[in-house]
Backbone as CSV, one residue per row, in Angstrom:
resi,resn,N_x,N_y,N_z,CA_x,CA_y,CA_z,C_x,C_y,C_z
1,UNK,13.808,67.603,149.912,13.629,68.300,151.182,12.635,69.431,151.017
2,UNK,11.845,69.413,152.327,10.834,70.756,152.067,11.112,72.089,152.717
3,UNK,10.956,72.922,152.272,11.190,74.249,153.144,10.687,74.365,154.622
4,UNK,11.205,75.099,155.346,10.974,74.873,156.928,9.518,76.118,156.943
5,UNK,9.607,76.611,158.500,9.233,77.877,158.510,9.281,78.906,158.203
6,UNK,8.163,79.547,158.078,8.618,80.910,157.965,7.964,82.014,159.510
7,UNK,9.180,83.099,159.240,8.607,83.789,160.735,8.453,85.540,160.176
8,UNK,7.488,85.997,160.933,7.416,87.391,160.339,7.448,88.053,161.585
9,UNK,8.989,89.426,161.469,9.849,89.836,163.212,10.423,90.998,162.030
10,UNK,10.667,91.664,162.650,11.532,92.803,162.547,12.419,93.265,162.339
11,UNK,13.184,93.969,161.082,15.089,93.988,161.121,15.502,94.371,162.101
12,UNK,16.965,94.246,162.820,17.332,94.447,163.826,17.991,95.449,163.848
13,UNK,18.699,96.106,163.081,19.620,97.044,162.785,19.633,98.250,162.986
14,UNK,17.801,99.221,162.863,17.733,100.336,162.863,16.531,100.854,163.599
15,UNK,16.488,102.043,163.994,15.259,102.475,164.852,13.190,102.377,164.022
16,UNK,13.907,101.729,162.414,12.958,102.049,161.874,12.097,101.110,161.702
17,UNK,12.240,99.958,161.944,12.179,98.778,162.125,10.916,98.035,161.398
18,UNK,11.812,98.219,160.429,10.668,97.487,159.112,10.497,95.833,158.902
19,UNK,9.555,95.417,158.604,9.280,94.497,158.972,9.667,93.586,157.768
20,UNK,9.695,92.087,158.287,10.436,90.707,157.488,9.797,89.638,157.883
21,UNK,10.180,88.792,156.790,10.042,87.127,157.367,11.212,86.573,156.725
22,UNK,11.529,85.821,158.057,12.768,84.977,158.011,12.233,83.586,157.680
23,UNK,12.742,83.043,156.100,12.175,81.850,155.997,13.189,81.228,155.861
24,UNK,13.034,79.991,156.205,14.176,78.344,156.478,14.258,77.702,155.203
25,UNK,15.365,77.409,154.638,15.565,76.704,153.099,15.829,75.309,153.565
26,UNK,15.144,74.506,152.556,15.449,72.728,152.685,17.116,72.689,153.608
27,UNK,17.809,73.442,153.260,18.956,73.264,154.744,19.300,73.686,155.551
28,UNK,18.448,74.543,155.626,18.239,74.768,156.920,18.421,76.432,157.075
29,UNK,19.448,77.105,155.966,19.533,78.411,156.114,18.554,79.284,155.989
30,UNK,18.701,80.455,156.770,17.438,81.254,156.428,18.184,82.387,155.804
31,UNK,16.775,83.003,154.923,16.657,84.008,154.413,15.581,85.146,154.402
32,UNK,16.216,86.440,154.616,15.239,87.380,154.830,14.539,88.043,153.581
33,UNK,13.593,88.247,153.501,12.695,89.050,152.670,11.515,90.304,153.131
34,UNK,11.187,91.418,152.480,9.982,92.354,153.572,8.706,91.781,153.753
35,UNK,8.326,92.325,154.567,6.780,92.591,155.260,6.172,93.816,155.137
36,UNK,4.901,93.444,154.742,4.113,94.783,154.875,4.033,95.394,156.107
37,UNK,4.580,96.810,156.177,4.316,97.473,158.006,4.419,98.885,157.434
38,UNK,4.021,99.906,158.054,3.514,101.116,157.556,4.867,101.852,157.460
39,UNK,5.949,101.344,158.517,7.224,102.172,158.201,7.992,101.898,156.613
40,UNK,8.018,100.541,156.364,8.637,100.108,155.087,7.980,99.527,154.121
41,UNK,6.944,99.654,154.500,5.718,99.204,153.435,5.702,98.559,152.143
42,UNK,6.345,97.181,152.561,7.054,96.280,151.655,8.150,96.411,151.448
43,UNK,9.508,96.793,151.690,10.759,97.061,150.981,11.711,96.924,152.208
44,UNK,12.942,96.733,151.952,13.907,96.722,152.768,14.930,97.151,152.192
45,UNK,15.956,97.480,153.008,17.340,98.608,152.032,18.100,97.175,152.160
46,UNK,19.644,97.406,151.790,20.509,96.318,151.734,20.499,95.598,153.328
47,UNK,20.916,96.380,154.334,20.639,96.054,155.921,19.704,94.994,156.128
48,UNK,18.351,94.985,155.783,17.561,94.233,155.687,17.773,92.544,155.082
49,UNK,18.129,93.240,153.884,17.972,91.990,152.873,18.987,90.852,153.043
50,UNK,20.429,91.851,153.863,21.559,90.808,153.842,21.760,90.402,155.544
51,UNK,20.536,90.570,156.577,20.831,90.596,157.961,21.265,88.915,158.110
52,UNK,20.904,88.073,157.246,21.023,87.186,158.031,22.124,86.133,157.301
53,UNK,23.092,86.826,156.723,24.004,86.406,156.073,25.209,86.161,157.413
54,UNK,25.386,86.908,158.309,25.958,86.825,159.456,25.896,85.711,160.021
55,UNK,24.714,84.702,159.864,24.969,83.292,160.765,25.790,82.470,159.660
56,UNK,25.948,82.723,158.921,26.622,82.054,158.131,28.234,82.382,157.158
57,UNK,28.708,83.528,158.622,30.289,83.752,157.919,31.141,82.803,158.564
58,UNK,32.316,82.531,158.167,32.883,80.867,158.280,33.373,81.343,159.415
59,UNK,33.966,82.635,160.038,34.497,83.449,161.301,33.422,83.322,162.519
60,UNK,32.555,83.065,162.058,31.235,83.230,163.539,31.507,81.949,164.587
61,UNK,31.670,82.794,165.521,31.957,81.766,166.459,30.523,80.808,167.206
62,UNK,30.796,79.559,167.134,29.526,78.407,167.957,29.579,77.658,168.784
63,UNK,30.776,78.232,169.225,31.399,77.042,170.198,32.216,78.196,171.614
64,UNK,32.319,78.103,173.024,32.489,78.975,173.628,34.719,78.415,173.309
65,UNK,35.050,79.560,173.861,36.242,79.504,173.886,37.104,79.735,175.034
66,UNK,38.021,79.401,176.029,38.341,79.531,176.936,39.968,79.211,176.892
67,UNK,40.717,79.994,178.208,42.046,80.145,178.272,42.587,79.753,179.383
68,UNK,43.141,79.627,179.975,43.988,79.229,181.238,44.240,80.310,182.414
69,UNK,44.843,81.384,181.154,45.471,82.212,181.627,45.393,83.625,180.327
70,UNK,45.993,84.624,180.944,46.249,85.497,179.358,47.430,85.640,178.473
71,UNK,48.137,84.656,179.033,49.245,83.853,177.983,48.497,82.726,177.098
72,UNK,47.836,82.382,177.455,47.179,80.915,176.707,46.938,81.142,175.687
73,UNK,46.406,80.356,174.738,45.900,79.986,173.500,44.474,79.609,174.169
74,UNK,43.331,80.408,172.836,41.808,80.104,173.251,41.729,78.846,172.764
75,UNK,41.205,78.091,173.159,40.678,76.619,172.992,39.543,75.960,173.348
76,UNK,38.346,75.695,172.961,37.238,75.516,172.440,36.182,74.144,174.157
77,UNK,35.717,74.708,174.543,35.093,73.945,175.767,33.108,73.753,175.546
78,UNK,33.169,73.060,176.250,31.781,72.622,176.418,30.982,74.126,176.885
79,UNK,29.791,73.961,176.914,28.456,74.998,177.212,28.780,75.320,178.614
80,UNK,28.627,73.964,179.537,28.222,73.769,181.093,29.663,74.497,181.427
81,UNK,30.626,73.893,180.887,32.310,74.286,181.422,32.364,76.032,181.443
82,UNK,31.762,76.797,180.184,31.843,77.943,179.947,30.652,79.031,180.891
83,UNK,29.537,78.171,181.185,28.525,78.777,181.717,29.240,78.628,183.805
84,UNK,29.807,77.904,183.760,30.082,77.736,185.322,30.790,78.223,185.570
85,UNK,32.007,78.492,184.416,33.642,79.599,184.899,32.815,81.154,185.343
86,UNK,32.122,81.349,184.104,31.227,82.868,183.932,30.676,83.090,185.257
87,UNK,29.631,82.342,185.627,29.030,82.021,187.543,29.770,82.219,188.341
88,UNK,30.577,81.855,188.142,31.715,81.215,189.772,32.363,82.689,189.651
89,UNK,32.694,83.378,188.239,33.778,84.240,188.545,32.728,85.765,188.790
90,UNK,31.236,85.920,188.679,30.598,87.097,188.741,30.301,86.795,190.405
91,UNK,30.131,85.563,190.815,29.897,85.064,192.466,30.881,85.892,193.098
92,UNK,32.211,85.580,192.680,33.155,85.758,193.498,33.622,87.243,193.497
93,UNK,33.318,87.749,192.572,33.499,89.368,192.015,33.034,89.984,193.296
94,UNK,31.000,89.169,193.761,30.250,90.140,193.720,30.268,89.879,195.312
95,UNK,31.236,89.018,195.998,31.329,88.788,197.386,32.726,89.289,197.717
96,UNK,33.426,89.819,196.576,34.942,90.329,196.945,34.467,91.922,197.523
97,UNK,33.406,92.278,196.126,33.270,93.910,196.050,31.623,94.552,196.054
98,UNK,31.020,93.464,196.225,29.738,94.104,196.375,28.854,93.836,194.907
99,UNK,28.018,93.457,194.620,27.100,93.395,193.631,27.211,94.369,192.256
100,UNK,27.306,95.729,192.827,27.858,96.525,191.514,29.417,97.011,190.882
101,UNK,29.822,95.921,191.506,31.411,95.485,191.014,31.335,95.040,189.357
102,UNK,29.761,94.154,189.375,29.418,93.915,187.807,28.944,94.737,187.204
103,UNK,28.588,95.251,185.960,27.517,95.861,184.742,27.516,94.877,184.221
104,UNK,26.916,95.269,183.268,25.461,94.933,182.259,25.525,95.852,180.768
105,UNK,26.379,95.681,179.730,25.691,96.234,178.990,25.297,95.725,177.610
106,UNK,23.939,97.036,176.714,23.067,96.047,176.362,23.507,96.644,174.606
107,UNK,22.175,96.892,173.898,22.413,96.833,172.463,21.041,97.553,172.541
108,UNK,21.491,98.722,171.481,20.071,99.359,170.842,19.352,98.562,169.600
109,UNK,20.572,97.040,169.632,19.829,96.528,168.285,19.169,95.125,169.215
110,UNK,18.866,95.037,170.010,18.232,94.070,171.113,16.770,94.298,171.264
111,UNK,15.778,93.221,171.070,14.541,93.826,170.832,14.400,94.186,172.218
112,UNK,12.582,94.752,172.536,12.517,94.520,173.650,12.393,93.482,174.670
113,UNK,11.766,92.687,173.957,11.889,91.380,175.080,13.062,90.990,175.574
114,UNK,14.541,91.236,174.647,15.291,90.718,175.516,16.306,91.588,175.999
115,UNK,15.846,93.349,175.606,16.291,94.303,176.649,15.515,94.809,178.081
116,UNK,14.199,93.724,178.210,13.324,93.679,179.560,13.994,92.478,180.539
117,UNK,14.415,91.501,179.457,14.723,90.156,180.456,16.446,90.364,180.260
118,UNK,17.613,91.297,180.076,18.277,91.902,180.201,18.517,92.809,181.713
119,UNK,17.497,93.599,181.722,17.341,94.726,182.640,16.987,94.070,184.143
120,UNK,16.132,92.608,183.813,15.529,92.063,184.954,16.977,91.055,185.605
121,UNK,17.925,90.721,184.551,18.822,89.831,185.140,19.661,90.659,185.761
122,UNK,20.066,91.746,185.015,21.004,92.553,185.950,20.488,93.495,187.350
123,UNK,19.374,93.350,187.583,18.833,93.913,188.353,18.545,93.175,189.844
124,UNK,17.946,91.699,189.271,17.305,90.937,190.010,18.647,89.758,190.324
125,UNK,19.124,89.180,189.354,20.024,88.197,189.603,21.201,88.774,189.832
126,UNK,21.697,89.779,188.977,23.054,90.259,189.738,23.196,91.239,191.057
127,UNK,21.740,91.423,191.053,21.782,92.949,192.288,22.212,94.211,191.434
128,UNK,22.626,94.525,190.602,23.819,95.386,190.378,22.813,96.714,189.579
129,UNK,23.088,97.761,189.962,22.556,99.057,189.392,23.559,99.251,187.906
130,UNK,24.568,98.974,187.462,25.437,99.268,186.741,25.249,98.509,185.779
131,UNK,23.742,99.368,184.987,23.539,98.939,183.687,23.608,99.825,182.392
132,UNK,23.955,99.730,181.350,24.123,100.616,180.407,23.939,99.946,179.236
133,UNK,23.518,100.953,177.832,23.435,100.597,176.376,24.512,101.113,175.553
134,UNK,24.495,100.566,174.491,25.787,101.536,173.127,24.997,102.753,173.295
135,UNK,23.809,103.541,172.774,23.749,104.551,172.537,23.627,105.577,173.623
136,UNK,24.232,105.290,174.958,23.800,106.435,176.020,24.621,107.299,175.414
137,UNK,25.854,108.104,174.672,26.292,108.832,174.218,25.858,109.236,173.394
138,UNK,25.223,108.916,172.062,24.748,109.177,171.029,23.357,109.968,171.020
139,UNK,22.541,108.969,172.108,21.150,109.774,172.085,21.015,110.348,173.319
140,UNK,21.638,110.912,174.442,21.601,111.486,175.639,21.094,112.718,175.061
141,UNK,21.352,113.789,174.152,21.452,114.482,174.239,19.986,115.051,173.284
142,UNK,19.842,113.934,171.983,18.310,114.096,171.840,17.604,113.584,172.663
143,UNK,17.801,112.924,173.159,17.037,111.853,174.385,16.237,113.320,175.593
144,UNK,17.617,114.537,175.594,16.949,115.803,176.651,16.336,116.481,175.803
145,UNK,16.822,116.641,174.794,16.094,117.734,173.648,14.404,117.580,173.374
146,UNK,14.227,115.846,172.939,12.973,115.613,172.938,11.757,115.621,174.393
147,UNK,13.010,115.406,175.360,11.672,115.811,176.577,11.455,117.155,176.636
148,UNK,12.167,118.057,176.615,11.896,119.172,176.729,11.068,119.870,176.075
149,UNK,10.784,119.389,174.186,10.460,120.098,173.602,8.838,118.750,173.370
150,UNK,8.698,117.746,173.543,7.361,117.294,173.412,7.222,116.240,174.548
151,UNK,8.260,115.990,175.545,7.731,115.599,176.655,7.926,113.890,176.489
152,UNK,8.643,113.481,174.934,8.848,112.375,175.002,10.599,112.059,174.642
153,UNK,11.098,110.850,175.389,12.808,110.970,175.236,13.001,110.651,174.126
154,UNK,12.898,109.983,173.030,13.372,109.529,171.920,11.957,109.430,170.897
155,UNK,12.460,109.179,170.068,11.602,108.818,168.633,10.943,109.907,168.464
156,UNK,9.927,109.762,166.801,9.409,111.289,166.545,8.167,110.737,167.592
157,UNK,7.952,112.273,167.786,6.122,112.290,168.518,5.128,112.108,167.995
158,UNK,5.311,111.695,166.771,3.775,111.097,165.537,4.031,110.347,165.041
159,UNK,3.337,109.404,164.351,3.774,108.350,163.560,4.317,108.573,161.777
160,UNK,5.163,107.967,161.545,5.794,108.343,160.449,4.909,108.303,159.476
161,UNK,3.659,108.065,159.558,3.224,107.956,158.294,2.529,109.383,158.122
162,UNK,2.486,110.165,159.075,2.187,111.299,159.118,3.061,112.341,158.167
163,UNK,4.402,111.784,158.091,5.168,113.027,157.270,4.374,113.581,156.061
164,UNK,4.387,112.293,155.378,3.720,112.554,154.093,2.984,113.743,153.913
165,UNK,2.335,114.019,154.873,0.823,114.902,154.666,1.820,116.329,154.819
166,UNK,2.818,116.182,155.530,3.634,118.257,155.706,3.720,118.394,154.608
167,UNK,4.130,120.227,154.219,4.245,120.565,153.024,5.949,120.792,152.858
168,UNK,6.179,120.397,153.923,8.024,120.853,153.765,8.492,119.980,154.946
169,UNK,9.406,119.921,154.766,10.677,118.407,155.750,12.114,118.757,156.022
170,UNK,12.290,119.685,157.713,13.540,119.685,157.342,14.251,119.513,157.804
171,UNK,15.459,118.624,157.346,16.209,117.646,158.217,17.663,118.352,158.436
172,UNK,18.435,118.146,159.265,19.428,118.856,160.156,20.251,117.789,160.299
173,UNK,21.207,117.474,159.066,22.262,116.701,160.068,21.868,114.894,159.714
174,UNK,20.548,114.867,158.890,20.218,113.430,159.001,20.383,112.896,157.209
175,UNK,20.709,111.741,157.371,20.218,111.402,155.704,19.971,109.985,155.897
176,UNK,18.385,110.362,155.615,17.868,109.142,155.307,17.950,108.104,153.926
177,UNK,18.368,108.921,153.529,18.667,107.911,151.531,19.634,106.870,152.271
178,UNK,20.655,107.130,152.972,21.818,106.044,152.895,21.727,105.432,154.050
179,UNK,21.213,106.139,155.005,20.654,105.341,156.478,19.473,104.562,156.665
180,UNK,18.480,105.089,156.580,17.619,104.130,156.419,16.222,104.645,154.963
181,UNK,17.289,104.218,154.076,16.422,103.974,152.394,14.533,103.711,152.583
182,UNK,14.022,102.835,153.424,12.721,102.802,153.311,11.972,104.056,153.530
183,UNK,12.450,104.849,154.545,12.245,106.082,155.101,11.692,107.589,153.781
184,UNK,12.511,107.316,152.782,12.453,107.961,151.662,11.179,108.392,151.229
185,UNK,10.343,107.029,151.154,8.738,106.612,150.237,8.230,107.846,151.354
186,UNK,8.256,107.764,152.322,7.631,108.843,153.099,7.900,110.784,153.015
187,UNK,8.995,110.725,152.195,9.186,112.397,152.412,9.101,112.457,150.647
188,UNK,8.335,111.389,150.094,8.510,112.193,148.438,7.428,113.151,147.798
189,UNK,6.580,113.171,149.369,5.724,114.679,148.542,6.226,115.473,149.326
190,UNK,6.173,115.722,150.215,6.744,117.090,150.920,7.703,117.726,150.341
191,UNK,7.864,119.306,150.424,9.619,119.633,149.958,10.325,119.881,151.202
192,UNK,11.818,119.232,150.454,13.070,118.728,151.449,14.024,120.231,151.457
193,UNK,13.900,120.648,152.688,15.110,121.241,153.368,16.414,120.097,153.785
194,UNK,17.306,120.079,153.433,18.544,119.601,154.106,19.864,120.284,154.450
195,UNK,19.868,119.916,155.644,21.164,120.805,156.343,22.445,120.300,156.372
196,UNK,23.112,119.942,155.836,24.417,119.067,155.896,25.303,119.859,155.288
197,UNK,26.493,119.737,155.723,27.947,120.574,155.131,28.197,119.457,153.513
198,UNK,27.906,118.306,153.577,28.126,117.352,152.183,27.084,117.169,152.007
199,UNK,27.237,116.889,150.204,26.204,116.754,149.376,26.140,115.390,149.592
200,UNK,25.176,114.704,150.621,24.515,113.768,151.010,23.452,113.053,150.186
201,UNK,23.166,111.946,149.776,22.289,111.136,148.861,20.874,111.721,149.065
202,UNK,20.618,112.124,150.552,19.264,113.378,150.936,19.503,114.260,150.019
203,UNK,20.193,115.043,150.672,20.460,116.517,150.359,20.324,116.283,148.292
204,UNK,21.077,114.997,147.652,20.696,114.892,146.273,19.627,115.465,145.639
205,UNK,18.629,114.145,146.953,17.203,113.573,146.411,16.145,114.857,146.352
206,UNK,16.850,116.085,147.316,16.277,117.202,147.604,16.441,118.334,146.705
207,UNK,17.192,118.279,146.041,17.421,119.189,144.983,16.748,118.350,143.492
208,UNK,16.862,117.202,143.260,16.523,116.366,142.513,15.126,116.838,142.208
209,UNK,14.347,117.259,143.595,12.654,117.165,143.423,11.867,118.728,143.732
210,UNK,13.126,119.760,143.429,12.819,120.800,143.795,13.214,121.222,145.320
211,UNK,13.905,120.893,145.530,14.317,121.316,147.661,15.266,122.279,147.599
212,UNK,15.933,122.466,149.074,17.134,122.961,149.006,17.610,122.343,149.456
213,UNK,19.126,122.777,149.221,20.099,121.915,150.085,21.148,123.022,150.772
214,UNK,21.189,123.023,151.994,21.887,124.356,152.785,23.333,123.411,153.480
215,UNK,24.513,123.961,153.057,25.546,123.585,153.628,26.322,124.541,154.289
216,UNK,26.142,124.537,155.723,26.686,125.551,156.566,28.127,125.042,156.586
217,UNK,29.372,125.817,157.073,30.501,125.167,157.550,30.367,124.592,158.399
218,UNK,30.921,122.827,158.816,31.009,122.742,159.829,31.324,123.497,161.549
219,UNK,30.576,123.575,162.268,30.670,124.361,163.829,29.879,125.528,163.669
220,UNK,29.413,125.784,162.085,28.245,126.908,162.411,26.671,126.494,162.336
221,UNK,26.380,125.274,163.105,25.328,124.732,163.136,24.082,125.757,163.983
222,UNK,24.916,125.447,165.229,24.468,126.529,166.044,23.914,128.345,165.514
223,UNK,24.925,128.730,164.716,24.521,130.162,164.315,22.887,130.112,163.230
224,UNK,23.003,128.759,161.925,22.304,128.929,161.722,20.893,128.492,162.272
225,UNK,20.441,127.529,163.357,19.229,127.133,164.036,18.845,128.546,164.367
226,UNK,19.707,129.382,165.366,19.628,130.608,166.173,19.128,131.510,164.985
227,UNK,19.761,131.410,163.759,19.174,132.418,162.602,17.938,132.298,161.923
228,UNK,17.382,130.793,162.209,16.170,130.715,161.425,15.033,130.574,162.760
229,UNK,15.520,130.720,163.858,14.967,131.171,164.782,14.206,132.579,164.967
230,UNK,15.057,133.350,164.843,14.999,135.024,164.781,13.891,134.772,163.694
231,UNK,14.509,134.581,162.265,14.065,134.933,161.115,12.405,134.438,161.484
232,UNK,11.427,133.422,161.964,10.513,132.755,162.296,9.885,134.096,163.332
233,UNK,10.590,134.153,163.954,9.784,135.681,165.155,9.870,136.747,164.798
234,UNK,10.688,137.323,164.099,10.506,138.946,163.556,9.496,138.670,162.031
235,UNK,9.584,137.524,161.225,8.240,137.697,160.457,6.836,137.427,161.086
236,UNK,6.945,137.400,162.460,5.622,136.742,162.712,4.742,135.872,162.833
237,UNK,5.870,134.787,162.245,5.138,132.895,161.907,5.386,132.120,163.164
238,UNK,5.649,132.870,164.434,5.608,132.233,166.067,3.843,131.674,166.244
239,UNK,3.827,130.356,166.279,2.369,129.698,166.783,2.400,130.039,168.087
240,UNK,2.005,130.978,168.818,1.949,131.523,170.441,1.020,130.501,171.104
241,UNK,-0.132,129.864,169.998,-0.893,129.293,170.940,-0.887,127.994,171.336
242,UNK,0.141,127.310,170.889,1.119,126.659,170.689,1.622,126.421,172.195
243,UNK,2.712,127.364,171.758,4.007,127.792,172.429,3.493,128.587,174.098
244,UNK,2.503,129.097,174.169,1.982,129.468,175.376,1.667,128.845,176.615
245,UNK,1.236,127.963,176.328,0.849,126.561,177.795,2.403,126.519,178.325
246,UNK,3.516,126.567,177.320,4.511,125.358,177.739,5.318,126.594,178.567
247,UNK,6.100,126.476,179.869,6.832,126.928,180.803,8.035,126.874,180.368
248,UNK,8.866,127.225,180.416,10.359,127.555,180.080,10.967,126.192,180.739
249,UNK,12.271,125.900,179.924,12.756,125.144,180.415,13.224,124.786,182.182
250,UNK,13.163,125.773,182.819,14.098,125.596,184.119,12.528,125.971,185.015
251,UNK,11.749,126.717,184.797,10.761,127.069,185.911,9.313,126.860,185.248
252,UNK,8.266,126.785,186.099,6.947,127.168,185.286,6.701,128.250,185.529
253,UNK,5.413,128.787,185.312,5.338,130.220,184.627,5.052,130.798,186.084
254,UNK,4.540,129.779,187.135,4.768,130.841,189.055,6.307,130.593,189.279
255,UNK,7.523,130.530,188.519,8.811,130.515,188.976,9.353,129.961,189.916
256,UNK,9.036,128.813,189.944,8.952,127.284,190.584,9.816,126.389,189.615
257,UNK,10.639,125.437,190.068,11.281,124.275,189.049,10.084,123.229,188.703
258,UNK,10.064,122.744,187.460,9.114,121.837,187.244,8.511,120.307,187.745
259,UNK,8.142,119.699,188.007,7.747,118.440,188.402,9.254,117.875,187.748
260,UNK,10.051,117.436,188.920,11.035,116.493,188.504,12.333,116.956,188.092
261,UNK,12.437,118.126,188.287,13.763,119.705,188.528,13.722,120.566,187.082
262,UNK,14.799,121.229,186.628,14.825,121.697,185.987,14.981,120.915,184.590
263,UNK,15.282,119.722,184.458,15.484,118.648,183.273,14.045,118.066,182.831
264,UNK,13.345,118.097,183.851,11.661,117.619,183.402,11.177,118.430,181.956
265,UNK,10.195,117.663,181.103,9.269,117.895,180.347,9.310,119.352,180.497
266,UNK,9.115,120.328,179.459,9.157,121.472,179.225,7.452,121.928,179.083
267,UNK,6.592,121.004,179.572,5.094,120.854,179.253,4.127,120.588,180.531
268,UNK,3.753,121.736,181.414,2.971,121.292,182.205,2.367,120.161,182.371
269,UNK,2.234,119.273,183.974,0.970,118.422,183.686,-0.237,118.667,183.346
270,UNK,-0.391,119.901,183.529,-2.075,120.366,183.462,-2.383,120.899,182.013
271,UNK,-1.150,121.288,181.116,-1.302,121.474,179.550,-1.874,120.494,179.048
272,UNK,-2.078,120.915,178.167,-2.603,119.707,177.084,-2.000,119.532,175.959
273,UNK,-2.169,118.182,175.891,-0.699,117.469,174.578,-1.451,117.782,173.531
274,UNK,-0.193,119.067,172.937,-0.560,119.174,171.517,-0.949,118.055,170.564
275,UNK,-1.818,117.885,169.577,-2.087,116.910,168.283,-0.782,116.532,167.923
276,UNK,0.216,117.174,167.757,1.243,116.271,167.274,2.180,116.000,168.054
277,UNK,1.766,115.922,169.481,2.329,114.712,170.277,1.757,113.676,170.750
278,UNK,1.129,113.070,169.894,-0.026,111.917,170.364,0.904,110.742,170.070
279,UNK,0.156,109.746,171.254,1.532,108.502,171.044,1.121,108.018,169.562
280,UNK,1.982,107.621,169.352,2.128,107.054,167.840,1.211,105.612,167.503
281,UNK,0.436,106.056,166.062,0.025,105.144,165.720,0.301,104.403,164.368
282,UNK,-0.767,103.034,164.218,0.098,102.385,162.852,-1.132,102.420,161.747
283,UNK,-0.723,102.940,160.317,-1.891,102.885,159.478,-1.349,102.163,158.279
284,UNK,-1.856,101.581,157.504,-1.870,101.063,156.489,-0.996,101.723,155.487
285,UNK,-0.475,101.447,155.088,0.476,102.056,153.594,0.273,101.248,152.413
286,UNK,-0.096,102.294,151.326,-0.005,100.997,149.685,1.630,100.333,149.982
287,UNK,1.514,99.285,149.451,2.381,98.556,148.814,3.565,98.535,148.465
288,UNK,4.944,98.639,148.819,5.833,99.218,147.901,6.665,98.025,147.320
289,UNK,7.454,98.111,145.858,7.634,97.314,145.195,9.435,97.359,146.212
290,UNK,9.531,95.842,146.278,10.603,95.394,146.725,11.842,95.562,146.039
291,UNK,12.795,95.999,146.835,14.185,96.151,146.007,14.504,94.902,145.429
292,UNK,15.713,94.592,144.382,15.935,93.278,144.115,16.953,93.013,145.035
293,UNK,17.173,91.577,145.469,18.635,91.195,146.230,19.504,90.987,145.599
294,UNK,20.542,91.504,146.231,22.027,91.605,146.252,23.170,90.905,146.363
């Protein structure tokens, strides 16, 4: 038997989304291996390497399952049988109570194509406004932080390959060693600030290479941002020219609410986007030597 295809797509798992090819073995199973892409630049952490071990746990269900009742026992039905109960019973939902009687929700691990043709079914075929993802809790709150402070809801405002070039990195709360491992190759010249109450595989790698590692008590997060705040304006290291275009969060500088109320972009339209909020681009990275599998 000969080997099938191979496809080169993206891990699914994380925002960092390093790249793979999924190749087909004489039986058909596939297996993942990296791709060169500037975020992971050859390498993948365990996440990667073992994503596609999942089509093949003996528990995965391939067959739809259906009940009578919620006394029943699930018992195993055809495609058409399972696809027509699903129809008939969102029909009848949506003529008992109105169209947004249904939601919709989706996956931050869903690419985009099929969180666009997602958004379009619940929109267009169900009628229904009542759509939602796993992370509206999680990232709501950087999701406001980042408009406010560069005008974009999520992700960094430069491209990661940019870290490299800072002379210092400092992370609050994040660890990239155990979350997403490719991420690493990128902060090993800079020196690492890390903020975490535990000595985190970061926070290690940061002392390891000359960093610090700052462990506040948990709930005094807040005191220290506010302290290295101060400490930044009474020495004088405030970039004003910077920081000058941009209007306060709630008004612009004629004391007016901003284009779109007080939650809008913290950044005039008529400012100009700082250099390091330029949409993100992709550059080349050397090579990195592949982990072994697991």
């Amino acid at each position: 038997m000969t080997p099938g295809p191979s496809t080169t797509t993206h891990c699914p798992y994380c925002a960092l989304q390093c790249a793979m090819r999924l190749d087909t073995g004489p039986d058909g199973r596939l297996t993942a291996r990296p791709a060169p892409f500037p975020t992971n630049r050859g390498g993948l952490c365990r996440k990667g390497w073992t994503s596609t071990d999942v089509l093949t746990v003996p528990d995965r269900l391939t067959r739809p399952l259906m009940r009578e009742d919620r006394e029943a026992e699930l018992t195993e039905v055809g495609w058409d049988t399972a696809l027509d109960f699903v129809a008939a019973r969102l029909n009848a939902l949506r003529a008992e109570s109105g169209p947004d009687t249904v939601a919709v929700f989706g996956s931050g691990g869903l690419t985009n194509e099929k969180s666009y043709t997602l958004g379009k079914f619940a929109r267009l075929a169900l009628g229904t406004a009542q759509i939602d993802y796993n992370g509206r809790f999680c990232m709501s709150s950087a999701a406001a932080g980042g408009n406010r402070a560069f005008g974009l809801d999520r992700g960094m405002p430069f491209p990661l390959t940019d870290v490299a070039d800072a002379q210092v990195v400092l992370l609050a709360g994040a660890n990239p060693a155990e979350t997403m491992p490719p991420m690493m190759g990128h902060l090993s010249a800079p020196t690492l600030i890390v903020i975490d109450p535990r000595r985190s595989g970061t926070a290690r790698a940061a002392l390891d290479d000359g960093g610090v590692h700052l462990a506040p008590r948990p709930g005094t997060d807040l005191a220290l941002a506010l302290g290295l705040l101060h400490a930044v304006h009474v020495q004088g290291w405030t970039d004003t020219d910077y920081l000058a275009p941009a209007p306060t969060a709630s008004t612009t500088p004629g004391g007016t609410p901003p284009p779109g109320g007080p939650n809008a972009p913290n950044r005039s339209p008529e400012s100009p986007r700082p250099d390091s909020a330029r949409p993100p681009t992709c550059s080349a990275g050397p090579p990195a030597t592949a982990p072994p599998t697991s």
